[in-house]
C-alpha positions as CSV (number, residue, x, y, z in Angstrom):
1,X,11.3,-81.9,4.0
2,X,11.1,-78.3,4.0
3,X,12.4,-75.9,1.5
4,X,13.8,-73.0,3.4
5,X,14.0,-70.1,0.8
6,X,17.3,-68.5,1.2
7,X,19.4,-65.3,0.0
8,X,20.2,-61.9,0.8
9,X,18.9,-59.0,-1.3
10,X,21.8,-57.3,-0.8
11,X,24.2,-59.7,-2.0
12,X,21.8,-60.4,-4.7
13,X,20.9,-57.0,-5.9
14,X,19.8,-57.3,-9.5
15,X,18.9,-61.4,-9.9
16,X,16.0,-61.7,-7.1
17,X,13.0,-59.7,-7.3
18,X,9.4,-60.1,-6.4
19,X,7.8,-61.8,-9.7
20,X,4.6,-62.6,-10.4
21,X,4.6,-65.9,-12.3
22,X,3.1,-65.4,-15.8
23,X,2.4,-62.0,-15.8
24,X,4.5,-59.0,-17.0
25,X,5.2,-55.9,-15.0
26,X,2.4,-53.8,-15.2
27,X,0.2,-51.6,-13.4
28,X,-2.7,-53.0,-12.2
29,X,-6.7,-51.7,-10.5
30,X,-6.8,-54.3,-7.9
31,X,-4.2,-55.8,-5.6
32,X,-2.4,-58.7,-6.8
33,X,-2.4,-61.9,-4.5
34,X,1.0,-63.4,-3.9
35,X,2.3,-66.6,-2.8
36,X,5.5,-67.1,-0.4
37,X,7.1,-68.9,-3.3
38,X,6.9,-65.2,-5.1
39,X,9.2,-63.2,-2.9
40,X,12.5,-65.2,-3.7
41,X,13.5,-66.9,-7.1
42,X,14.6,-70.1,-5.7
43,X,13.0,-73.6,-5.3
44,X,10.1,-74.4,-4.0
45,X,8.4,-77.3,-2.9
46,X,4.4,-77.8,-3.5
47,X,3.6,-78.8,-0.4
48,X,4.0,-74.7,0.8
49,X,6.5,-75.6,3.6
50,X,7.7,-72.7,3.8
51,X,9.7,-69.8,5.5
52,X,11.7,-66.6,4.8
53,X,13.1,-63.5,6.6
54,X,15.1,-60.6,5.2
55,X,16.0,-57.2,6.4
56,X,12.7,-54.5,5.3
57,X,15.2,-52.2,4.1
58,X,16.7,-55.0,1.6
59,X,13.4,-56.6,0.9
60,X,12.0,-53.2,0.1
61,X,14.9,-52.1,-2.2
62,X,14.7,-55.1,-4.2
63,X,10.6,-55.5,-4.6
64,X,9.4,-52.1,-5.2
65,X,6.2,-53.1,-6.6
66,X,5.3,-55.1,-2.9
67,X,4.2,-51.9,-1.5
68,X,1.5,-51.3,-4.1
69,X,-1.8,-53.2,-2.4
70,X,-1.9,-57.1,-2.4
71,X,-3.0,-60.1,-0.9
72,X,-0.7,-62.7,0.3
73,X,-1.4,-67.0,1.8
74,X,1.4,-66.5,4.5
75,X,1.9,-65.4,7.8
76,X,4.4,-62.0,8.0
77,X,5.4,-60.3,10.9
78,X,7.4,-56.8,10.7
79,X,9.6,-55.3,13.7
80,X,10.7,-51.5,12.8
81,X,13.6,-50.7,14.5
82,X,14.1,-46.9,13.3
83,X,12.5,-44.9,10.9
84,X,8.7,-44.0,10.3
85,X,6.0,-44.6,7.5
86,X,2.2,-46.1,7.3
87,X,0.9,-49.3,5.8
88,X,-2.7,-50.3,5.2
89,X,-4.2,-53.5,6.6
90,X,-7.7,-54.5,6.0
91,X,-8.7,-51.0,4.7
92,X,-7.4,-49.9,7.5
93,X,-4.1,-47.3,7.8
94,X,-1.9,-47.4,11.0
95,X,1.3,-45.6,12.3
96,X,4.8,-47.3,11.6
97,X,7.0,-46.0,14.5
98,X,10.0,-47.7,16.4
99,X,9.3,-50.3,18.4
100,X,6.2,-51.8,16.9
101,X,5.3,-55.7,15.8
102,X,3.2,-55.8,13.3
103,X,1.5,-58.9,12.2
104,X,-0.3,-60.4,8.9
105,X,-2.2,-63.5,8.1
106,X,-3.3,-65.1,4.8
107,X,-6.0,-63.6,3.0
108,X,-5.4,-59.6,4.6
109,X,-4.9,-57.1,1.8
110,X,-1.5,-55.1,2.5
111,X,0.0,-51.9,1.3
112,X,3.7,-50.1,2.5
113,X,4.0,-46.5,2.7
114,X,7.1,-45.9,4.1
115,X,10.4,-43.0,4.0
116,X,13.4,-44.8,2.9
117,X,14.5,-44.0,6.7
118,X,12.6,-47.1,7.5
119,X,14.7,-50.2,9.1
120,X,13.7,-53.5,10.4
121,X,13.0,-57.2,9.8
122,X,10.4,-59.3,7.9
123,X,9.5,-62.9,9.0
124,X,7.4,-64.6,6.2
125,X,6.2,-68.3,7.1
126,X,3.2,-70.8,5.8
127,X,0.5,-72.5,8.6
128,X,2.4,-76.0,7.5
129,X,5.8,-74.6,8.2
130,X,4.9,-73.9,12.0
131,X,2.8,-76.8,11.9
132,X,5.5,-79.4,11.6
133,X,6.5,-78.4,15.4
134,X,3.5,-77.0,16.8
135,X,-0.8,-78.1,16.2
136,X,-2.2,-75.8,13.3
137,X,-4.4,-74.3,16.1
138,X,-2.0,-72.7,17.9
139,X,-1.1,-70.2,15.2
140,X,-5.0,-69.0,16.2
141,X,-4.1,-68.6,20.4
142,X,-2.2,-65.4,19.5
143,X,-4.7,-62.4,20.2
144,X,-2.8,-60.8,16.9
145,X,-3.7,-63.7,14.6
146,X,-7.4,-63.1,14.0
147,X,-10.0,-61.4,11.8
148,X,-12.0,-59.3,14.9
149,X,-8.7,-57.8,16.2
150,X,-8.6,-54.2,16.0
151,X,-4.8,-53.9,16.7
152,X,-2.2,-56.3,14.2
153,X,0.1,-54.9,16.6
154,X,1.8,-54.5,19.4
155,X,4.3,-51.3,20.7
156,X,7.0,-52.7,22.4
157,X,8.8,-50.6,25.0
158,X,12.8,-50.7,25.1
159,X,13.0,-53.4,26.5
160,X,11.0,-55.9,25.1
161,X,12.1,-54.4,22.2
162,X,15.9,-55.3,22.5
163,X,14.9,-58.3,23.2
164,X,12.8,-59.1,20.0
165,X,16.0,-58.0,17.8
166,X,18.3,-60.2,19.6
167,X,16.3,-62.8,18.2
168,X,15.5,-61.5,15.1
169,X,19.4,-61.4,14.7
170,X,19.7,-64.8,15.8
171,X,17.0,-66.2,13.7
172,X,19.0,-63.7,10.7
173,X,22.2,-65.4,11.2
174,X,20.7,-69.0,11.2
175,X,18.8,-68.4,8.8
176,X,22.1,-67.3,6.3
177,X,23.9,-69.9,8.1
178,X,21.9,-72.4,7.2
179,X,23.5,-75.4,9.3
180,X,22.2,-78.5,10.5
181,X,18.7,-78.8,11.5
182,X,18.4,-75.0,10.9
183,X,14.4,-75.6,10.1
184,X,13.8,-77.0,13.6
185,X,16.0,-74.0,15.0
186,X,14.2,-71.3,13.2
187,X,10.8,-72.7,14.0
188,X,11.5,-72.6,17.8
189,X,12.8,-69.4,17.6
190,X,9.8,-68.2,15.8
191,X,7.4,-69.5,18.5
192,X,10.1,-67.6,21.1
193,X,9.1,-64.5,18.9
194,X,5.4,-64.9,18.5
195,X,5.4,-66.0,22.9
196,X,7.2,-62.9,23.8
197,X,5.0,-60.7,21.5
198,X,1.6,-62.3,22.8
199,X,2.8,-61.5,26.4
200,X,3.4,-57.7,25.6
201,X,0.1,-57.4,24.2
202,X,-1.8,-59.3,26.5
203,X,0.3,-57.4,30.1
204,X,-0.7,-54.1,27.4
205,X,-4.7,-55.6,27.8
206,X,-4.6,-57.0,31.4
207,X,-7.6,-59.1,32.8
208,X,-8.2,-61.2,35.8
209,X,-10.0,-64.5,36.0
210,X,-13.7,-63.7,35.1
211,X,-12.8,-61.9,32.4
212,X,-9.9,-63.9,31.1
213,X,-13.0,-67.2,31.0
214,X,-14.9,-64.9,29.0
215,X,-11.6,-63.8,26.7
216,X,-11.8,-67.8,25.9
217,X,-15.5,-67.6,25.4
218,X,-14.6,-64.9,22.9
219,X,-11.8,-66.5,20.9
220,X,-13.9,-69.4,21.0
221,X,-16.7,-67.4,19.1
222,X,-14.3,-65.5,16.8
223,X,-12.9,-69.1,15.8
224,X,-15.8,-70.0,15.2
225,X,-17.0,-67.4,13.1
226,X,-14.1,-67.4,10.9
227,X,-14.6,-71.3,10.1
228,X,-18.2,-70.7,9.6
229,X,-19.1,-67.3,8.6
230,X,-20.2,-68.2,4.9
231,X,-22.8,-70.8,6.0
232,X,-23.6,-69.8,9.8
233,X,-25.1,-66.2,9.9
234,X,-27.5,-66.1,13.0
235,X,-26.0,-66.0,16.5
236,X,-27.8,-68.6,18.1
237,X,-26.2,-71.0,15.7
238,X,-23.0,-70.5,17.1
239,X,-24.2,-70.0,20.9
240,X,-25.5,-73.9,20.0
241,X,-22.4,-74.9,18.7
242,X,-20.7,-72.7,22.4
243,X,-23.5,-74.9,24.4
244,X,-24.5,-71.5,25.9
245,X,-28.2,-68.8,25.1
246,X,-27.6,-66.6,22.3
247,X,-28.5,-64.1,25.3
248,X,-25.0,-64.7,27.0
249,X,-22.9,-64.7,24.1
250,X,-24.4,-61.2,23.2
251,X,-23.9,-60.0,26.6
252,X,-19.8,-60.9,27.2
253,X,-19.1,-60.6,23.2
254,X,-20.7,-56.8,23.8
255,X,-18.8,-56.1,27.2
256,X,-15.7,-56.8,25.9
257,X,-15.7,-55.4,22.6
258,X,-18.4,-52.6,22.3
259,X,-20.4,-54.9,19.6
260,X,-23.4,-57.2,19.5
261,X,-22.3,-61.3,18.2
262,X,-24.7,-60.5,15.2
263,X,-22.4,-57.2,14.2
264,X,-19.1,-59.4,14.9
265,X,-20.5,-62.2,12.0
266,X,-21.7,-59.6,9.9
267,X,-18.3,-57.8,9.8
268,X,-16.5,-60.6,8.6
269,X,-19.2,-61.1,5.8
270,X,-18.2,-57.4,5.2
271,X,-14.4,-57.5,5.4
272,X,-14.6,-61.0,2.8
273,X,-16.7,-58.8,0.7
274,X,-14.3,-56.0,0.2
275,X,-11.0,-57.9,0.0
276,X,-12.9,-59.8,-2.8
277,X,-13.8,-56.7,-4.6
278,X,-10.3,-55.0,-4.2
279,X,-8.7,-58.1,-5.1
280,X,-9.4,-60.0,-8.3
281,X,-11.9,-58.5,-10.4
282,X,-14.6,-61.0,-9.5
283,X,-18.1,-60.1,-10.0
284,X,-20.5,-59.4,-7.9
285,X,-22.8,-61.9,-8.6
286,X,-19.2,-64.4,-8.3
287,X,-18.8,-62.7,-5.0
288,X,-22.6,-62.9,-3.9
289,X,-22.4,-67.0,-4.5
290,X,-19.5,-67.4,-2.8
291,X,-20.5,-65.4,0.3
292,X,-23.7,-67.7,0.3
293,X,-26.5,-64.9,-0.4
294,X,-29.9,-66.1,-1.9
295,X,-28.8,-63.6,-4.8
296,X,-26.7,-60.9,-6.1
297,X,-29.6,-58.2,-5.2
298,X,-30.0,-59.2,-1.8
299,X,-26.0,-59.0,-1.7
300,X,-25.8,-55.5,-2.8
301,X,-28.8,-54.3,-0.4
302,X,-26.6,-56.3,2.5
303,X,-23.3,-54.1,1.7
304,X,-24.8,-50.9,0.8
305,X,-26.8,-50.8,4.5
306,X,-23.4,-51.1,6.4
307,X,-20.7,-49.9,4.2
308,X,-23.2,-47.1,2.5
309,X,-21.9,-47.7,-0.9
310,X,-23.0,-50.5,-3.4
311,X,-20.1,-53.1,-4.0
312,X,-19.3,-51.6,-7.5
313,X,-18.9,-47.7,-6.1
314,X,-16.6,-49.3,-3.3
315,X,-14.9,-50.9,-5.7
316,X,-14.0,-47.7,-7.9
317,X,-13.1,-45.8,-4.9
318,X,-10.7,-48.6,-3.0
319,X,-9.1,-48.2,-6.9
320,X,-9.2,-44.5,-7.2
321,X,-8.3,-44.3,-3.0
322,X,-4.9,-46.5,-4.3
């Protein structure tokens, strides 16, 4: 059974607060990595069943260190409702403005920067939460929920987004409520959320038949990639594994996104690289290994030629930058 991790911050002002399991409060020169099982101070089961949702002025009030850069293994989704700010995903920084979705997956390193105008709500959830209703896979059929997208977002117009607070009050009030079968309720009202979202962004990246087969052909590829990126490196290995020429992947995976399939795989090597660097003081020669690069050398040529820094100076500046 699942272990819903309840609680207000309000009404609990003073007795939950983001923790860190071990370790005292300190500043630190890379981001720390959190688990669900972090953000509240109740019980929770090891299986990482898990879910959570709180108000982002609340949440924000009672873990002041969360908006310093970390790593999290669970899904998040924000919807600002008022208010303004910035938050950096992937070394990358974007708007917060009224009206937009943002979404998170494990493994993305995260920073807030926010005014204390800022209002909205936070859905935290695990893969093995939503995959007690729904197949693990379907988490991945959400243009927002993968490593080659360029927006973890979507602007919603009035609309749309009274509609996506009516549920995030709903899924609130459950939530609190915590009545019968509540798990089931929240995890359909989640997949309402994450629907309705998916349809904004695709109507906001319209396509008709041809292209929406060779959408698929790219998910399929992007899927791909991110279960094989460590191991696979060249793109006819994946255009084996698509049953199409290298030739034809490079030619829809370059019309729809501006890059060849070789630049796609090596940008994932990349982005693995630096959320290893700015996250646990691994070395590079740890890193190199893990990445599966004949050696630590080769490694640092590899980064230098597409980020134009070695992995130690990107380091220094990621920590100096934050």
């Amino acid at each position: 059974m699942t272990v819903l991790i309840r609680g207000n911050y309000a009404r609990r002002s003073g007795v939950c607060r983001l923790r860190v399991p071990g370790e005292p409060k300190q500043k630190t020169l890379t981001p720390k990595s959190y688990n669900i099982e972090d953000l509240r101070c109740n019980a929770f089961t090891t299986q990482g069943k898990a879910f959570d949702m709180v108000r982002y002025e609340d949440f924000m009030r009672e873990t002041h260190g969360f908006a310093a850069p970390h790593r999290h293994n669970y899904y998040m989704l924000f919807l600002a409702t008022s208010g303004s700010g910035r938050q950096l995903i992937d070394f990358k920084s974007f708007a917060i403005r009224p009206g937009m979705m943002f979404f998170m997956y494990p493994g993305m390193i995260h920073a807030w920067e926010s005014d204390e105008h800022l209002r909205g709500y936070l859905i935290f959830f695990t893969a093995d939460f939503f995959a007690q209703r729904y197949h693990y896979n379907s988490l991945l059929s959400f243009p927002f929920f993968n490593n080659n997208s360029k927006r973890p977002f979507v602007p919603l117009d009035a609309g749309a987004l009274g509609s996506q607070t009516k549920l995030m009050e709903l899924m609130l009030s459950e939530y609190e409520a915590g009545g019968e079968r509540s798990e089931s309720v929240l995890r359909s009202l989640l997949n309402v959320v994450l629907i309705q979202a998916s349809r904004e962004y695709d109507q906001q990246h319209c396509f008709d038949t041809e292209e929406k087969k060779r959408m698929t052909l790219l998910k399929d590829f992007e899927q791909l990639v991110e279960g094989h990126y460590q191991q696979k490196r060249l793109v006819r290995e994946y255009a084996q594994l698509l049953l199409i020429s290298p030739n034809y992947l490079n030619v829809v995976v370059k019309e729809i996104t501006g890059r060849s399939a070789g630049e796609m795989i090596r940008e994932r090597i990349m982005l693995e690289a630096k959320r290893e660097l700015t996250h646990n003081g691994r070395t590079v020669a740890e890193i190199s290994h893990d990445l599966n690069f004949k050696d630590p050398s080769y490694f640092c040529r590899f980064f230098k030629k597409y980020e134009g820094l070695s992995p130690d100076n990107f380091r220094k500046q990621f920590v100096t930058r934050t």
